[in-house]
PDBQT receptor file of N, H, CA, C and O in Angstrom, charges set to zero:
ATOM      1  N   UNK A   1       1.319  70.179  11.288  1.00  0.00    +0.000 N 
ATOM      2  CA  UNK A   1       1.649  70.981  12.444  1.00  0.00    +0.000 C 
ATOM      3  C   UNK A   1       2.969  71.702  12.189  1.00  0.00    +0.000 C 
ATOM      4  O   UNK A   1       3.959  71.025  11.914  1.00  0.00    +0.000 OA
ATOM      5  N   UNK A   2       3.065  73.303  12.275  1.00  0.00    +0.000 N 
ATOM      6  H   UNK A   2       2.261  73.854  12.498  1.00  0.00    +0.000 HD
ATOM      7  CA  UNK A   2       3.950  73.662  12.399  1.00  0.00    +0.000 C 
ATOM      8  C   UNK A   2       5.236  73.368  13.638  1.00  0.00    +0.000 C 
ATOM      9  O   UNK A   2       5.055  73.395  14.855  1.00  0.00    +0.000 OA
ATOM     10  N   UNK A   3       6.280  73.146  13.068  1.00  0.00    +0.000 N 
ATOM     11  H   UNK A   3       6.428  73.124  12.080  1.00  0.00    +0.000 HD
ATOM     12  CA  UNK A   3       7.738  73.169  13.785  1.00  0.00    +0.000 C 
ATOM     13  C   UNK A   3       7.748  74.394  14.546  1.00  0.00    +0.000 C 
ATOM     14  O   UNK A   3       7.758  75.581  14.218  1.00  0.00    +0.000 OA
ATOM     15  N   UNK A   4       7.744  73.813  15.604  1.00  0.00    +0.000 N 
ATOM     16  H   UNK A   4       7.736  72.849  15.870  1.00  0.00    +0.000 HD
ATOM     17  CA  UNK A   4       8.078  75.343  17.028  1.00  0.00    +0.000 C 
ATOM     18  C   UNK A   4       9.802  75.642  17.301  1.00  0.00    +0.000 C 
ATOM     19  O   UNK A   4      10.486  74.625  17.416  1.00  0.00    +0.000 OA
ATOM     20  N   UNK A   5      10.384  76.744  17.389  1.00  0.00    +0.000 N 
ATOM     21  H   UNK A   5       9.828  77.570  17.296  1.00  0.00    +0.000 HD
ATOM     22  CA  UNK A   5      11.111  76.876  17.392  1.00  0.00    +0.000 C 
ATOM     23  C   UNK A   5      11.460  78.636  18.955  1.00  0.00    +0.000 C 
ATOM     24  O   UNK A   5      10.693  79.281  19.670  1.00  0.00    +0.000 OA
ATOM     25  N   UNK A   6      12.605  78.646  18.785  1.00  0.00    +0.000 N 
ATOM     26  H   UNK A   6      13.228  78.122  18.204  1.00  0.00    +0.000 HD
ATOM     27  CA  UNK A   6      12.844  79.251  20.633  1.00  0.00    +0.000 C 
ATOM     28  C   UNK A   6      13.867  80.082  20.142  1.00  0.00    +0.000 C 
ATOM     29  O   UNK A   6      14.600  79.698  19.231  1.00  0.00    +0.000 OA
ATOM     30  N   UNK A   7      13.980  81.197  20.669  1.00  0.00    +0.000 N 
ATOM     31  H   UNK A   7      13.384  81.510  21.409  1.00  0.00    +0.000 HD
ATOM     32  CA  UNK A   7      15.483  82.217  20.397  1.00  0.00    +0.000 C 
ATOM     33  C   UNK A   7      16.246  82.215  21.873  1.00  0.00    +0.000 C 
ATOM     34  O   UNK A   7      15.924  82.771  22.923  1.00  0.00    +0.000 OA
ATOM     35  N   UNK A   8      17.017  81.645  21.649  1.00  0.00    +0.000 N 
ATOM     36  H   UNK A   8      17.279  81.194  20.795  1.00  0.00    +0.000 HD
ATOM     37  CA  UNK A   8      18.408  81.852  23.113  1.00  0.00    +0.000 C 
ATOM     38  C   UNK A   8      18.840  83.396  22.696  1.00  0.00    +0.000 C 
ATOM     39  O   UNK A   8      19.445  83.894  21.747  1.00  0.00    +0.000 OA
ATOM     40  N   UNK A   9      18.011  84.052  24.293  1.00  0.00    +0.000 N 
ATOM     41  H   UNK A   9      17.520  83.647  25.064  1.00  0.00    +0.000 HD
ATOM     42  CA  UNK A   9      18.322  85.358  24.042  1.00  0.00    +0.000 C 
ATOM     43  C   UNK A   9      19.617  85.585  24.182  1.00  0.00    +0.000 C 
ATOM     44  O   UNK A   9      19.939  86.455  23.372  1.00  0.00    +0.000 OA
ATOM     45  N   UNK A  10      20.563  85.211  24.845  1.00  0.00    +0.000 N 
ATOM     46  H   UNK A  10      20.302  84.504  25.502  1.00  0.00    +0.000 HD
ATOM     47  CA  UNK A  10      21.643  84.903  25.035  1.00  0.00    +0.000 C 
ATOM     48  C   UNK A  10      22.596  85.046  24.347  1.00  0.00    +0.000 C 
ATOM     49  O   UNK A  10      23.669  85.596  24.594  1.00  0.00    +0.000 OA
ATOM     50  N   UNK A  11      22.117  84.393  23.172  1.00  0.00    +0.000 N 
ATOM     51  H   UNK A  11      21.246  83.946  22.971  1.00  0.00    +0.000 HD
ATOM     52  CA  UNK A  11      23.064  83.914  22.249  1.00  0.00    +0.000 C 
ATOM     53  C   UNK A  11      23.162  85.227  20.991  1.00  0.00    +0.000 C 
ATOM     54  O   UNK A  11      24.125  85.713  20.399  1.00  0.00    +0.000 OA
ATOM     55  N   UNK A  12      21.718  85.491  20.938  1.00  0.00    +0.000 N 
ATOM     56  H   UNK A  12      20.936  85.096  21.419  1.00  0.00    +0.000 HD
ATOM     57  CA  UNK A  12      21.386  86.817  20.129  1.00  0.00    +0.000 C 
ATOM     58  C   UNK A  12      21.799  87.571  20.049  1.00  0.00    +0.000 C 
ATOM     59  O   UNK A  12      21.760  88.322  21.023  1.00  0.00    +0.000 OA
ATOM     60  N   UNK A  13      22.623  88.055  18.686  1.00  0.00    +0.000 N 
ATOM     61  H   UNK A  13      22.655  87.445  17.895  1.00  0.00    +0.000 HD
ATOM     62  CA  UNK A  13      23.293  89.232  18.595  1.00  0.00    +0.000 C 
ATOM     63  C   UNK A  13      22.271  90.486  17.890  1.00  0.00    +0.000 C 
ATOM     64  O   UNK A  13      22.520  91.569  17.361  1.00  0.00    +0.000 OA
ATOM     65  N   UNK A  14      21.418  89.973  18.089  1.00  0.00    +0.000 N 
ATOM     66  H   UNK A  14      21.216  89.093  18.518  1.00  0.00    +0.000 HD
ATOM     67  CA  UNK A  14      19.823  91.049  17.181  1.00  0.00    +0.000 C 
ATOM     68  C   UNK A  14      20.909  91.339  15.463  1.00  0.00    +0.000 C 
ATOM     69  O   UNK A  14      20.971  92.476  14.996  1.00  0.00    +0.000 OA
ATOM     70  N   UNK A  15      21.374  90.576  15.018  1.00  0.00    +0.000 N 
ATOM     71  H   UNK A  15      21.323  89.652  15.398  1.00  0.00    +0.000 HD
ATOM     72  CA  UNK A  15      21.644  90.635  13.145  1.00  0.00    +0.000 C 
ATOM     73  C   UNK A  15      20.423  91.454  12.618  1.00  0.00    +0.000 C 
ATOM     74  O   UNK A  15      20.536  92.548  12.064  1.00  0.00    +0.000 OA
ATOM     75  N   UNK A  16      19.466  90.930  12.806  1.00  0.00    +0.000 N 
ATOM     76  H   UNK A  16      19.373  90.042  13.256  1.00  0.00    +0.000 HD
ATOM     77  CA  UNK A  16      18.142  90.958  12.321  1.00  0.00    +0.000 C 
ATOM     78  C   UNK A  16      17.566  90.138  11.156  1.00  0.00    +0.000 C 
ATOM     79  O   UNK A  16      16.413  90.237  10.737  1.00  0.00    +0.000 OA
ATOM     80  N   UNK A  17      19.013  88.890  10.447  1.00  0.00    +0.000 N 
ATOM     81  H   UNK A  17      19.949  88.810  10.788  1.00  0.00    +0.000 HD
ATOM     82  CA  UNK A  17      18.635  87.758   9.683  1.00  0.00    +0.000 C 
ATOM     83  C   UNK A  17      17.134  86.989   9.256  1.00  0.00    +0.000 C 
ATOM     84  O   UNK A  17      16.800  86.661   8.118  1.00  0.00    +0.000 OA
ATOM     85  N   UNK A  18      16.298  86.801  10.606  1.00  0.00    +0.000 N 
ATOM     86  H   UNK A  18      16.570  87.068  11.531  1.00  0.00    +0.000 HD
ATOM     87  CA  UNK A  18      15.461  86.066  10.514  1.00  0.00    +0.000 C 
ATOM     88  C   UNK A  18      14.360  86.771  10.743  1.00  0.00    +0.000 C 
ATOM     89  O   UNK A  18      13.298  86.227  10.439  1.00  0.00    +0.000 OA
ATOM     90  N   UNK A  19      14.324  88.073  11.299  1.00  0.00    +0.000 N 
ATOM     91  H   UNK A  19      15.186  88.515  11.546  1.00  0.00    +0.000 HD
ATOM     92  CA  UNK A  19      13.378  89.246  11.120  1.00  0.00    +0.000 C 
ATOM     93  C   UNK A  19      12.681  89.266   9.704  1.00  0.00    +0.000 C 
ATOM     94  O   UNK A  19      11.500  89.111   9.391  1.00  0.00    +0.000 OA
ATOM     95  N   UNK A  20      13.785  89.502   8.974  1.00  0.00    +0.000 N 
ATOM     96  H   UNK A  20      14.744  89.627   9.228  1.00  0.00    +0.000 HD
ATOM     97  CA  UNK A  20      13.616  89.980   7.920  1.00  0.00    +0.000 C 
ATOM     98  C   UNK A  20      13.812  88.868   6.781  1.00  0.00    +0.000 C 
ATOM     99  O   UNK A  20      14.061  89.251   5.637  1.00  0.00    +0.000 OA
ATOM    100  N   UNK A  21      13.739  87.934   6.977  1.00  0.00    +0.000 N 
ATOM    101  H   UNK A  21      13.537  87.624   7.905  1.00  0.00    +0.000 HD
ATOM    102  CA  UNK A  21      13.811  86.684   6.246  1.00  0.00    +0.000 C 
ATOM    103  C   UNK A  21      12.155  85.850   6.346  1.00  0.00    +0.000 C 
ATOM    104  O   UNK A  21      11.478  85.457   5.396  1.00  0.00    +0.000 OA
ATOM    105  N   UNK A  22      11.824  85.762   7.872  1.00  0.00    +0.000 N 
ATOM    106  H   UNK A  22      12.374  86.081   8.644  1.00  0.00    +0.000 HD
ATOM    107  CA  UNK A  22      10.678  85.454   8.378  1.00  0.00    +0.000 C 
ATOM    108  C   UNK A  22       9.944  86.291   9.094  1.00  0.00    +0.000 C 
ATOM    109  O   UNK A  22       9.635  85.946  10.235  1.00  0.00    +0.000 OA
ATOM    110  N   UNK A  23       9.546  87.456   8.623  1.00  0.00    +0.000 N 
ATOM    111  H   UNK A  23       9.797  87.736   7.696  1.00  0.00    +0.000 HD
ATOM    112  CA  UNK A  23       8.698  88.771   9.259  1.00  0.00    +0.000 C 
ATOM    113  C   UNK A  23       7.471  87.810  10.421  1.00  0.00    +0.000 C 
ATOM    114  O   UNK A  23       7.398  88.110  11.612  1.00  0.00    +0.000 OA
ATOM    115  N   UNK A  24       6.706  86.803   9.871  1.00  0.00    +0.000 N 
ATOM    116  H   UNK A  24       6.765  86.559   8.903  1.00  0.00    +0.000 HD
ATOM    117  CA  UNK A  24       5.324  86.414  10.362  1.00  0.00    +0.000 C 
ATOM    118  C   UNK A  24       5.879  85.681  11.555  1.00  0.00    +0.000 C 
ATOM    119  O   UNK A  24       5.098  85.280  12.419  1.00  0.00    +0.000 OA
ATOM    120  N   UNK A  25       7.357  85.449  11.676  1.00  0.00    +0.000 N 
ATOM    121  H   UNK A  25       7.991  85.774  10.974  1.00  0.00    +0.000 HD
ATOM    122  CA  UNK A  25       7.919  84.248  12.546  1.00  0.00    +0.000 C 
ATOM    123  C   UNK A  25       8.455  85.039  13.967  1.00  0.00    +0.000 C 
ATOM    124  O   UNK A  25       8.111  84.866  15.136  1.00  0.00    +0.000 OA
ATOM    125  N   UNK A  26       9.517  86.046  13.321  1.00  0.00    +0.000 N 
ATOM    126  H   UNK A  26       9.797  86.187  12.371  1.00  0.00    +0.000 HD
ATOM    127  CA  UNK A  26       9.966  86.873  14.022  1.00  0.00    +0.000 C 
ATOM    128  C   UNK A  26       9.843  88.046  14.097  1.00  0.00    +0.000 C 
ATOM    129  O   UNK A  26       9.439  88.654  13.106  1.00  0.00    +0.000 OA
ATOM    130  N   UNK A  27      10.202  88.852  15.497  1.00  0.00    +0.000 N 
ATOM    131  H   UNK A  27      10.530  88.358  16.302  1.00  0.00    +0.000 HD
ATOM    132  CA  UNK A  27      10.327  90.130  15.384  1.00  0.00    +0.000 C 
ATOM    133  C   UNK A  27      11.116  90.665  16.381  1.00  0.00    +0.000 C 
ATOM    134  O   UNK A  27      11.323  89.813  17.246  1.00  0.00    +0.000 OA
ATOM    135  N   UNK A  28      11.834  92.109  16.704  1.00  0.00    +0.000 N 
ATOM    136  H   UNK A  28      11.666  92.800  16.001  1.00  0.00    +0.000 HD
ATOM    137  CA  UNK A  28      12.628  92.291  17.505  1.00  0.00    +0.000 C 
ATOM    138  C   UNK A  28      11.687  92.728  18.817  1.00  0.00    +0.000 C 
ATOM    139  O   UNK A  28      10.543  93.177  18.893  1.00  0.00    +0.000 OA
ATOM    140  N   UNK A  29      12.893  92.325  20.004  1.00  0.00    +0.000 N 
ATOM    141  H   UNK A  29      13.822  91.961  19.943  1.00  0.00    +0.000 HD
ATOM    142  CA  UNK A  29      12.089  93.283  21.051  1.00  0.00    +0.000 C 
ATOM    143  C   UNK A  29      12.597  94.463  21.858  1.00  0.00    +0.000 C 
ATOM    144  O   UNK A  29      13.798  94.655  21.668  1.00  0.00    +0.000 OA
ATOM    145  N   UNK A  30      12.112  95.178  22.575  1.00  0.00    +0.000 N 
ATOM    146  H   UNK A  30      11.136  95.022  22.730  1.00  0.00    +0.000 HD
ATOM    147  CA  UNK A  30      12.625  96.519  22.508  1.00  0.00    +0.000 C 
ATOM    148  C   UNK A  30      13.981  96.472  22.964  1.00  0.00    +0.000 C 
ATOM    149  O   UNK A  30      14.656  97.452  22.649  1.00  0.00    +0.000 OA
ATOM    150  N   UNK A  31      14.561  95.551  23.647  1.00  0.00    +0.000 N 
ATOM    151  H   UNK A  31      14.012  94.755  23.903  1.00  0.00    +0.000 HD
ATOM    152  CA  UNK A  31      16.661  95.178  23.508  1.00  0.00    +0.000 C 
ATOM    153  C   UNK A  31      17.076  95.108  22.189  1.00  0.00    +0.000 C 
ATOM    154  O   UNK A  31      18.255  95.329  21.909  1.00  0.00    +0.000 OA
ATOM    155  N   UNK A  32      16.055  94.760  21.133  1.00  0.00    +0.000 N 
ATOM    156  H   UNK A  32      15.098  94.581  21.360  1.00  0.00    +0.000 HD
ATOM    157  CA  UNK A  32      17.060  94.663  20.395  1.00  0.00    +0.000 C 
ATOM    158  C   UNK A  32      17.270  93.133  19.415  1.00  0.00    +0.000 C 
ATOM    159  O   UNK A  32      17.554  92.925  18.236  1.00  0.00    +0.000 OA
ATOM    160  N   UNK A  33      16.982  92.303  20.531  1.00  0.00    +0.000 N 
ATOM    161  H   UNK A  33      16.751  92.472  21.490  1.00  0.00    +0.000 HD
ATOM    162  CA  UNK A  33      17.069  90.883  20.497  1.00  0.00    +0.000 C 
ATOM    163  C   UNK A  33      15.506  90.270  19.095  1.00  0.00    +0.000 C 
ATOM    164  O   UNK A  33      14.640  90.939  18.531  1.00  0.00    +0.000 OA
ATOM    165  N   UNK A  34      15.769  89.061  19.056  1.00  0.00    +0.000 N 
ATOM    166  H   UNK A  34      16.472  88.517  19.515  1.00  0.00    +0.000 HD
ATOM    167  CA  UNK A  34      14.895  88.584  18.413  1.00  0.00    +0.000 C 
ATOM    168  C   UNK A  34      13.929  87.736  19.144  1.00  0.00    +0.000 C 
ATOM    169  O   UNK A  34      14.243  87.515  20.314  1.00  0.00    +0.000 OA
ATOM    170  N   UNK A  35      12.580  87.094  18.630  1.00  0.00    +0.000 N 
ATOM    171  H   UNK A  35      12.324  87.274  17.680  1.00  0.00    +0.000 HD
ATOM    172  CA  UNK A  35      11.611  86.660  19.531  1.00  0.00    +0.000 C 
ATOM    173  C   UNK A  35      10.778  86.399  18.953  1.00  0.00    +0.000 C 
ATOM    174  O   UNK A  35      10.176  87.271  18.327  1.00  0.00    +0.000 OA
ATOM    175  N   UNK A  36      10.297  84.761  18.913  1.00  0.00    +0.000 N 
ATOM    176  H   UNK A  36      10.786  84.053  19.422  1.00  0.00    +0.000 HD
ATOM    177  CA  UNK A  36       9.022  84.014  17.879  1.00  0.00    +0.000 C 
ATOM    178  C   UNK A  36       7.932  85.060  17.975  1.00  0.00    +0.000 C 
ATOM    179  O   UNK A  36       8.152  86.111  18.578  1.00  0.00    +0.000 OA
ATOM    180  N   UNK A  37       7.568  84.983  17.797  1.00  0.00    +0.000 N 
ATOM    181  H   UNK A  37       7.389  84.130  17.308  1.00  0.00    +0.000 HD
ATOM    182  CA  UNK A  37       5.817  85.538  17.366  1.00  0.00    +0.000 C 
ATOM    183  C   UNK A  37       4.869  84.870  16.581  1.00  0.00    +0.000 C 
ATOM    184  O   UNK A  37       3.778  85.407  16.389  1.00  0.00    +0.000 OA
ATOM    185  N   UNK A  38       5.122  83.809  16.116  1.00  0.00    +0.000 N 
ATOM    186  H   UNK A  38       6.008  83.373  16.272  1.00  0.00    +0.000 HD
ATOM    187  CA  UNK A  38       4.324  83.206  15.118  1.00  0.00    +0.000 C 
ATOM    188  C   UNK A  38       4.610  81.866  14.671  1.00  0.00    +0.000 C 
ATOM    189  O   UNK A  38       5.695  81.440  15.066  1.00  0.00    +0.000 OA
ATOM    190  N   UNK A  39       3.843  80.994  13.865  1.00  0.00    +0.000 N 
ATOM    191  H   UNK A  39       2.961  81.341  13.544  1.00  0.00    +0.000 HD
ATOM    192  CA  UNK A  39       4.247  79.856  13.603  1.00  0.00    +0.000 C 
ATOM    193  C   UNK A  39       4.417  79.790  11.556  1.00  0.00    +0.000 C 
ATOM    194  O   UNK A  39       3.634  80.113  10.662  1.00  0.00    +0.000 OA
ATOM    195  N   UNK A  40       5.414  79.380  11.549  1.00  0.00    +0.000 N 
ATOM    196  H   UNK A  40       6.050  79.117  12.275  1.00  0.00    +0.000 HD
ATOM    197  CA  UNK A  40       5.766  79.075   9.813  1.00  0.00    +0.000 C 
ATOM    198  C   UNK A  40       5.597  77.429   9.388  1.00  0.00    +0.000 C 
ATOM    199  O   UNK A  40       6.277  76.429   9.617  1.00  0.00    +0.000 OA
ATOM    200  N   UNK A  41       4.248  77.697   8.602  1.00  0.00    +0.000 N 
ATOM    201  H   UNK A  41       3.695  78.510   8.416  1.00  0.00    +0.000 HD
ATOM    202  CA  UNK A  41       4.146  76.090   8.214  1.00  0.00    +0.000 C 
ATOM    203  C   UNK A  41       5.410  75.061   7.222  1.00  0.00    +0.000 C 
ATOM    204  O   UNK A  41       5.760  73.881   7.220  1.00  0.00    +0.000 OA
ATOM    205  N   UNK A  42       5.792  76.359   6.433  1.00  0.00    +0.000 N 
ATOM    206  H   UNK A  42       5.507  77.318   6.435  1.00  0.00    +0.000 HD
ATOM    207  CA  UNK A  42       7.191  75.754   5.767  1.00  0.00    +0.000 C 
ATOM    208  C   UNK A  42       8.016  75.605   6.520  1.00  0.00    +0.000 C 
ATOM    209  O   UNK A  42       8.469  76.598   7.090  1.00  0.00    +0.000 OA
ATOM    210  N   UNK A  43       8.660  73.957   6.886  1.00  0.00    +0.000 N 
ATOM    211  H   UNK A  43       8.292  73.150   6.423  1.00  0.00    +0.000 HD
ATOM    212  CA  UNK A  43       9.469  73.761   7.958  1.00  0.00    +0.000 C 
ATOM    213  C   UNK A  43      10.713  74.054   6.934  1.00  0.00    +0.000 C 
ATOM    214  O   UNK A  43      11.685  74.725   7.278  1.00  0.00    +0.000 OA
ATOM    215  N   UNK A  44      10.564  73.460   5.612  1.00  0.00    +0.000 N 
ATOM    216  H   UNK A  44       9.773  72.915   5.333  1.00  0.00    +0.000 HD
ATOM    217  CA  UNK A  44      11.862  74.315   4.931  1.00  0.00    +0.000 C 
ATOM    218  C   UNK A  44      12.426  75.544   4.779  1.00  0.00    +0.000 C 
ATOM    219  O   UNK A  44      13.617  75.675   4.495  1.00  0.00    +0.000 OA
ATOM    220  N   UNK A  45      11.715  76.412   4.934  1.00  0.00    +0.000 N 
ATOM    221  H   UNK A  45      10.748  76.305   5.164  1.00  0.00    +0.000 HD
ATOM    222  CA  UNK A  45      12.012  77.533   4.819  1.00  0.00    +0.000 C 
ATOM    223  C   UNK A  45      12.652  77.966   6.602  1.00  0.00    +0.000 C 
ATOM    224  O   UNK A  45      13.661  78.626   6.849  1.00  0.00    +0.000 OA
ATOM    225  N   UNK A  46      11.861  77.455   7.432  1.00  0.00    +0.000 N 
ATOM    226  H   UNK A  46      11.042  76.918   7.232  1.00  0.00    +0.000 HD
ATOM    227  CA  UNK A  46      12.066  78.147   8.732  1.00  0.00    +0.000 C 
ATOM    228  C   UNK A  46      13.598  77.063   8.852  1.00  0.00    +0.000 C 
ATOM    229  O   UNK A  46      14.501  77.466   9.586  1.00  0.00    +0.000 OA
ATOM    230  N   UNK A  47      13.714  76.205   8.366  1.00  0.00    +0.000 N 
ATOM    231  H   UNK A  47      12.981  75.878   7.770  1.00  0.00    +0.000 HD
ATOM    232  CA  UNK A  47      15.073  75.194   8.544  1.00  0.00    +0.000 C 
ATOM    233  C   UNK A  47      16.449  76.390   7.915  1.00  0.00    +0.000 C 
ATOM    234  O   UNK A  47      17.539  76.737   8.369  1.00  0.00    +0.000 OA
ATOM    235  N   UNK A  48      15.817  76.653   6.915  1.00  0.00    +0.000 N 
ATOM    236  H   UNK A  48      14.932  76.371   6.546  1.00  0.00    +0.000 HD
ATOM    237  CA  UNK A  48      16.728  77.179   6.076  1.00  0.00    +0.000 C 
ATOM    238  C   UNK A  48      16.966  78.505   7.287  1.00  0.00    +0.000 C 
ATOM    239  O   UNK A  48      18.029  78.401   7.898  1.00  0.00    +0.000 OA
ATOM    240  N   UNK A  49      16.128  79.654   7.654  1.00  0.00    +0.000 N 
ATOM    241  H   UNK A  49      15.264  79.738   7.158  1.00  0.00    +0.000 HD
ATOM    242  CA  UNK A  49      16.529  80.694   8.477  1.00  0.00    +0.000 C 
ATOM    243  C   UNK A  49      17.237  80.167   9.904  1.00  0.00    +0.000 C 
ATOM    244  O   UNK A  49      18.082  80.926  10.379  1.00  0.00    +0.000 OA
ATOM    245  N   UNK A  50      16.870  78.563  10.825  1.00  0.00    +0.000 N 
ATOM    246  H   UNK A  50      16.184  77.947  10.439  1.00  0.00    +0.000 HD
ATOM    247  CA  UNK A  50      17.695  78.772  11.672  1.00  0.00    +0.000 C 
ATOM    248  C   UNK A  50      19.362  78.201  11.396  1.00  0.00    +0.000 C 
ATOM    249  O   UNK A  50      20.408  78.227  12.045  1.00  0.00    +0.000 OA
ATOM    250  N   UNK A  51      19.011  77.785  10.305  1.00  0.00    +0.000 N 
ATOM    251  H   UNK A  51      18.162  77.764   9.779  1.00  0.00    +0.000 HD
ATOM    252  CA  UNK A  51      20.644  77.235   9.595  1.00  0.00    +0.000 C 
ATOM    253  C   UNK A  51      21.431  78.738   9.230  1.00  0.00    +0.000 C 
ATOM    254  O   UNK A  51      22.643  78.951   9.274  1.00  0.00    +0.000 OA
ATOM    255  N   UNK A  52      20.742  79.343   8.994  1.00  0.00    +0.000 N 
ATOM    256  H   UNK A  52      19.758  79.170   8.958  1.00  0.00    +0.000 HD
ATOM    257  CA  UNK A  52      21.189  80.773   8.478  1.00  0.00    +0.000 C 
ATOM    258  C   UNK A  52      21.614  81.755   9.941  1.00  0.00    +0.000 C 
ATOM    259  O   UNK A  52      22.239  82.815   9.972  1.00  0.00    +0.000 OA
ATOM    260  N   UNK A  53      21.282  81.310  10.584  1.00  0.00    +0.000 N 
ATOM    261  H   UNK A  53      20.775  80.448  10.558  1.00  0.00    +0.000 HD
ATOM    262  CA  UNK A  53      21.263  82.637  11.925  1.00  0.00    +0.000 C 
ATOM    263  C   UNK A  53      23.155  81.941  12.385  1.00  0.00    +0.000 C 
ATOM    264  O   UNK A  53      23.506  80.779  12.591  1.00  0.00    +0.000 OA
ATOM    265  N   UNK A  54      24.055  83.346  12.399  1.00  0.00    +0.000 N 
ATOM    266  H   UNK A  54      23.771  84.290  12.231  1.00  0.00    +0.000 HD
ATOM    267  CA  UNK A  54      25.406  83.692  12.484  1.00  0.00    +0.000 C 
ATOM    268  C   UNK A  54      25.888  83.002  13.773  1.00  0.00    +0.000 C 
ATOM    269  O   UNK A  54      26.993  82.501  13.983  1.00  0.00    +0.000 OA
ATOM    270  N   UNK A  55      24.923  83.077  14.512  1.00  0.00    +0.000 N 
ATOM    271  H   UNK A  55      24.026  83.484  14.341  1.00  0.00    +0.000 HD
ATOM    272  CA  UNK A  55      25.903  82.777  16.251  1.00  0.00    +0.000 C 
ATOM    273  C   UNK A  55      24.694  81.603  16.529  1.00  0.00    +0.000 C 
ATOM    274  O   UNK A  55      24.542  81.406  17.734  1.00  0.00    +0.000 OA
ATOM    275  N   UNK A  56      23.869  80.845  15.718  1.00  0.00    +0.000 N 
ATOM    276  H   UNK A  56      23.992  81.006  14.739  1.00  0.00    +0.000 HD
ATOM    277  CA  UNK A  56      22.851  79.441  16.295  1.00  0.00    +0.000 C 
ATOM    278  C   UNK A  56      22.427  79.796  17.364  1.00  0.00    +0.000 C 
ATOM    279  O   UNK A  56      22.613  79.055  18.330  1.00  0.00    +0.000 OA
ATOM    280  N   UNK A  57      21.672  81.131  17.537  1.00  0.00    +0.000 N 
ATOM    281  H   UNK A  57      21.521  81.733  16.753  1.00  0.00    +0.000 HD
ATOM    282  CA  UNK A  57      20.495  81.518  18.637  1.00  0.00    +0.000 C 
ATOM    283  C   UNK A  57      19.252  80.856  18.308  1.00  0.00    +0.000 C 
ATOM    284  O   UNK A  57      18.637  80.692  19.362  1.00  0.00    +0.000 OA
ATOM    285  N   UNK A  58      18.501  80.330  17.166  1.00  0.00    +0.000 N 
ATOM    286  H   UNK A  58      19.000  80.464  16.310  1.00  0.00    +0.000 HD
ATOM    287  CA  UNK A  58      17.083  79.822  16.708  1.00  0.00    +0.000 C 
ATOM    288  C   UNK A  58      17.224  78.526  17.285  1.00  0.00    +0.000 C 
ATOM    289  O   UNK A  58      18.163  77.889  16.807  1.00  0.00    +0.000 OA
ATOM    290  N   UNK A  59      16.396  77.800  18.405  1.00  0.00    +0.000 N 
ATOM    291  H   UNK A  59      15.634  78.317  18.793  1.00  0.00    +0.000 HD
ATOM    292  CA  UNK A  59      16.452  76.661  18.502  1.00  0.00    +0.000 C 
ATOM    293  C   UNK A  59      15.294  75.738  18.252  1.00  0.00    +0.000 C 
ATOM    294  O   UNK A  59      14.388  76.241  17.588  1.00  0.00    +0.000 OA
ATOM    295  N   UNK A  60      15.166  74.777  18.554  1.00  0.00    +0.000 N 
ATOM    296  H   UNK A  60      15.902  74.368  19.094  1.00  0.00    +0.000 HD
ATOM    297  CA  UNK A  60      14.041  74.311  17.887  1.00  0.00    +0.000 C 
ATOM    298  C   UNK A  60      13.467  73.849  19.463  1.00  0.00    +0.000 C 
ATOM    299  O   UNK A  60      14.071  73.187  20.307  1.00  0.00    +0.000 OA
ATOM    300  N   UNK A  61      12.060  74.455  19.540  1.00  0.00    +0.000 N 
ATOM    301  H   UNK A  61      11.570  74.993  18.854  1.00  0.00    +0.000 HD
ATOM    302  CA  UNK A  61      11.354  74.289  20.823  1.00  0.00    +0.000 C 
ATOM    303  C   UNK A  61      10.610  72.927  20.931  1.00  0.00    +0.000 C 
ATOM    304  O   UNK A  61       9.723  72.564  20.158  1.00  0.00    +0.000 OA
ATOM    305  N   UNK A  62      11.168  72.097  22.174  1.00  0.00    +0.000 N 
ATOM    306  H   UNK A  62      11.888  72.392  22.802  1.00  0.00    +0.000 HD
ATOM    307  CA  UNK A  62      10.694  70.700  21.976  1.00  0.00    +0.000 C 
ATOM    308  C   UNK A  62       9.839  70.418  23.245  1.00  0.00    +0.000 C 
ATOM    309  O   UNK A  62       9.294  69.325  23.391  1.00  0.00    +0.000 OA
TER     310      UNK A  62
């Protein structure tokens, strides 16, 4: 089962880090902001992009 994960729009500075790191995961929305769209079976990889995001907007949806 893929790891679900949540964007605190809030927190989002739209970088575009995980857009473009995880195209199938994320994508922007017309603010600007970022926003799941999809599920990534590599929890390593999706670990690695919300470790990577500048201001810790990626949260992990529980």
């Amino acid at each position: 089962m893929a790891k679900k994960v949540k964007v605190n729009v809030d927190a989002c500075i739209g970088c575009g880090l995980c857009v473009s790191t995880a195209p199938e995961v994320f994508a922007f929305t017309d603010d600007g902001k970022s926003e799941v769209i999809g599920d990534l079976e590599d929890e390593s990889r999706l670990d690695e992009v919300v470790a990577a995001c500048p201001v810790g907007a990626i949260e992990e949806d529980i």
